[in-house]
C-alpha positions in Angstrom: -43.5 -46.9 -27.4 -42.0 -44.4 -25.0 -42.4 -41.6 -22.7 -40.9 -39.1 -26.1 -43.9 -39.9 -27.6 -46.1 -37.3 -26.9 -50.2 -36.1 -27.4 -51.6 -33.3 -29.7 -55.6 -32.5 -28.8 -58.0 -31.8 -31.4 -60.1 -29.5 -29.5 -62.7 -28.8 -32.0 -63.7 -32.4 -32.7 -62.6 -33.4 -28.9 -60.5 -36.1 -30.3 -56.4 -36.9 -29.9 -54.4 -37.1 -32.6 -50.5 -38.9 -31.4 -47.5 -38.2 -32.9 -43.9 -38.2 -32.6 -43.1 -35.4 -31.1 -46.1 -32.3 -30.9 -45.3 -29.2 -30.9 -48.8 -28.3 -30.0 -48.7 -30.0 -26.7 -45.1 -30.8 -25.7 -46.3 -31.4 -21.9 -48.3 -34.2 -22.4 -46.4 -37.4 -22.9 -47.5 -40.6 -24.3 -47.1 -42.7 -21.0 -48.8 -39.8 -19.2 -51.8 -40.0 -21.3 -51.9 -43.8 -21.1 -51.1 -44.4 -18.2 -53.5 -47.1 -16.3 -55.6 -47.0 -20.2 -56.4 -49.5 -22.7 -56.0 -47.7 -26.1 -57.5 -47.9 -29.3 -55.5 -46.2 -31.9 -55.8 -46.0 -36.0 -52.9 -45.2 -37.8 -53.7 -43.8 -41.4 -52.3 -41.9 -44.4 -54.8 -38.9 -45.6 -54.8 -40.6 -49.5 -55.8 -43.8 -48.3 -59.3 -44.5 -49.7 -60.0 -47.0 -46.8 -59.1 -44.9 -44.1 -61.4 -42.1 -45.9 -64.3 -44.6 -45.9 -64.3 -45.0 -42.1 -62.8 -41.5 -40.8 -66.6 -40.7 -40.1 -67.3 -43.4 -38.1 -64.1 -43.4 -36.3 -64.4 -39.6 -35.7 -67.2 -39.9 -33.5 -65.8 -43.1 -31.4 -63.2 -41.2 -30.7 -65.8 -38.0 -29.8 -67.6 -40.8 -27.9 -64.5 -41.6 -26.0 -62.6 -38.3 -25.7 -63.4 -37.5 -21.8 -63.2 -41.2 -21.0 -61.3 -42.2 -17.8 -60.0 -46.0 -18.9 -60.2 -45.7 -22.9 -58.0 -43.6 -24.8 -59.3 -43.6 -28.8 -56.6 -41.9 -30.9 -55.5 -41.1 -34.5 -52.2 -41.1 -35.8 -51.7 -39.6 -39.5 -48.6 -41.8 -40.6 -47.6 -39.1 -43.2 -47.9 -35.8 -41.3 -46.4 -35.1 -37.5 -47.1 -39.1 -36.3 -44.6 -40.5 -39.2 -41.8 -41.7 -36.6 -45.0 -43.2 -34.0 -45.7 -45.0 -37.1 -42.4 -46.6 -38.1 -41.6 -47.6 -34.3 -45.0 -49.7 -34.0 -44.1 -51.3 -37.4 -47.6 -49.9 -39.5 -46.9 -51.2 -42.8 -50.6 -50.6 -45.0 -53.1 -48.2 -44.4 -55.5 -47.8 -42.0 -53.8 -50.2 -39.5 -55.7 -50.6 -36.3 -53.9 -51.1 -33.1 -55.5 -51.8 -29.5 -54.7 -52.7 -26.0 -51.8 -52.2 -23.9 -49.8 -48.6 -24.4 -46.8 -50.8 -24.3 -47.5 -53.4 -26.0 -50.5 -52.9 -28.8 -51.9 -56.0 -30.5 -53.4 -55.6 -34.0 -57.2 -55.2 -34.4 -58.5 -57.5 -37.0 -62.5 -56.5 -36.7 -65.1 -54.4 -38.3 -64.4 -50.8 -39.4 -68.6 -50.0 -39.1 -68.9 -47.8 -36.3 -71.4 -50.4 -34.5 -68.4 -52.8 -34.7 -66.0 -50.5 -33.4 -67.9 -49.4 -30.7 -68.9 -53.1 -29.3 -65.2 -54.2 -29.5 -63.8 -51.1 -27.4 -66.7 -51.8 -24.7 -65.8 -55.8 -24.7 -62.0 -55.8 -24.8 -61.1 -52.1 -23.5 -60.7 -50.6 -20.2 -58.5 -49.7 -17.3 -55.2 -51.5 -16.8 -52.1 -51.6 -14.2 -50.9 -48.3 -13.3 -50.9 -46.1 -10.0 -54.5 -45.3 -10.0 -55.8 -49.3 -10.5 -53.4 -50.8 -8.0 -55.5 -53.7 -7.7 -55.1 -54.6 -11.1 -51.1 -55.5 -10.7 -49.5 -57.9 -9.7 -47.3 -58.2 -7.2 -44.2 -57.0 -9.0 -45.3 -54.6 -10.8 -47.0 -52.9 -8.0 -43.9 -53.1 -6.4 -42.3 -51.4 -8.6 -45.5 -48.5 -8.9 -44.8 -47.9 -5.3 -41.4 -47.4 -5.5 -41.8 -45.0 -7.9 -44.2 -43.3 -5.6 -42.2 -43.1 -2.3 -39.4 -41.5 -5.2 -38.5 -37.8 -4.7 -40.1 -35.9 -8.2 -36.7 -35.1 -9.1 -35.2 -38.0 -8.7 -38.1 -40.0 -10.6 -37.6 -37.0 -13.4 -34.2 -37.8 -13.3 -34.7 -41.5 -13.8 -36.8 -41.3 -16.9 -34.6 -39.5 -18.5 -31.9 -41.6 -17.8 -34.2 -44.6 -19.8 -35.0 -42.3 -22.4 -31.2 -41.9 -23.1 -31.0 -45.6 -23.1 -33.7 -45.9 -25.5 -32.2 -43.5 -28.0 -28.5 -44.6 -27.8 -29.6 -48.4 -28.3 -32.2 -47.0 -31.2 -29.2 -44.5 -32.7 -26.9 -47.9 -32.8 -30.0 -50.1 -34.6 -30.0 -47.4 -37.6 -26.2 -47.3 -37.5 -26.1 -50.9 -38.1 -29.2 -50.4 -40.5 -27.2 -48.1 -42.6 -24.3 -50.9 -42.3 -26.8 -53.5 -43.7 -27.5 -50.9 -46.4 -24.1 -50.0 -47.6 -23.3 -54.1 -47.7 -26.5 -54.4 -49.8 -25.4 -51.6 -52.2 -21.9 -52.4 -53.0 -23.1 -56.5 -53.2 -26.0 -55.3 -55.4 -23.2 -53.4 -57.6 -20.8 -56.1 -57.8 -23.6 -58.5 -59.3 -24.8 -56.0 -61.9 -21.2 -55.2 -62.7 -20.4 -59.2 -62.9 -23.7 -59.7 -65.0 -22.5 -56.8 -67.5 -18.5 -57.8 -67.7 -20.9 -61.4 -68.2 -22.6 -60.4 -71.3 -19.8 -58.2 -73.1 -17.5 -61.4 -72.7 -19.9 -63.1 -75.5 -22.3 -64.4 -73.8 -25.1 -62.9 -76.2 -23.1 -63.6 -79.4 -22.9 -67.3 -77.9 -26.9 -67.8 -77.9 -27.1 -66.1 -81.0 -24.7 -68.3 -83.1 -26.6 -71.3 -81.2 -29.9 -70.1 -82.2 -28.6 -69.7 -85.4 -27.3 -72.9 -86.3 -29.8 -74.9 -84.6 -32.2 -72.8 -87.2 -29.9 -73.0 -90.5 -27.8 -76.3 -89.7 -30.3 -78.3 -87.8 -28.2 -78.8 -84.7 -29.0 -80.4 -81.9 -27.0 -78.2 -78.8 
């Protein structure tokens, strides 16, 4: 995940909803909302009976959570606005529960009861390494942290940007060489079905026939 990924905010249930790029809250980015956080994070389609079946009790860990200064509970609806979240953390079924580092979730293989949920994100979540928990780095990355801090805002703006461009040029060549993949699979895919056909019309299904046939009427042994 990156900073492009940014936040939308329920505010009527007081729970955050990710996505790929809001439109409701373009200012708040993903590695601004995360930052120094553990995250809990259900990714979902809104036809999935499962997800249905524990929307209530996620709903209110998330309420429970909303305000919370180490513990960022989030939903991401895989078939609406947080699609492309979706594909870039690999969510292949539905609900798929995600936990941990911002940058590097692990997958959550517990309960889905809300009593379940709730122990696991008091056991296993809370704050990590980031400018407000210092004392939770180690020495290179805090390093790092404060040479981002002593960095003039523009030039740190102008920084992450430059990353972000690196992101999507080396993401822009991965489809290219996707699509690649694609058009090799296509045209081999073709050349079997036309060698299969070309195959058959050569005789090969008159050949089983006539074998069928004498092995019925003449008693042969082929």
């Amino acid at each position: 995940m990156k900073s492009a990924l940014f936040l939308s905010l329920f505010a009527a249930a007081g729970a955050i909803e990710l996505t790929k790029d809001s439109f409701r809250d373009p200012r708040e980015t993903w590695d601004e909302k995360t930052a120094g956080k553990s995250v809990f994070v259900k990714f979902f389609a809104p036809w999935c009976g499962h997800c249905k079946a524990m929307k209530k009790d996620w709903d209110k860990l998330m309420k429970e959570y909303a305000s919370h200064d180490s513990i960022l509970v989030a939903d991401v609806d895989c078939i609406g606005e947080g699609k492309a979240m979706c594909d870039e953390v690999g969510v292949e079924g539905f609900p798929t529960i995600k936990y941990g580092d911002p940058a590097n979730l692990e997958d959550y293989e517990g309960g889905r009861e809300l009593t379940e949920l709730s122990k696991f994100a008091k056991e296993n979540l809370g704050p990590r390494c980031g400018p407000a928990n210092l004392e939770l780095c180690d020495a290179d990355k805090k390093k790092q942290i404060e040479e981002f801090l002593a960095m003039p805002a523009a030039s740190l703006k102008k920084e992450i940007e430059a990353k972000d461009e690196e992101i999507s040029a080396a993401s822009k060549e991965h489809e290219k060489f996707v699509e690649s993949l694609q058009k090799q699979y296509e045209e081999s895919e073709k050349k079997l079905t036309d060698a299969k056909q070309r195959i058959k019309d050569s005789g090969l299904g008159l050949m089983k026939a006539v074998k069928a046939y004498r092995k019925t009427v003449k008693k042969e042994e082929l």
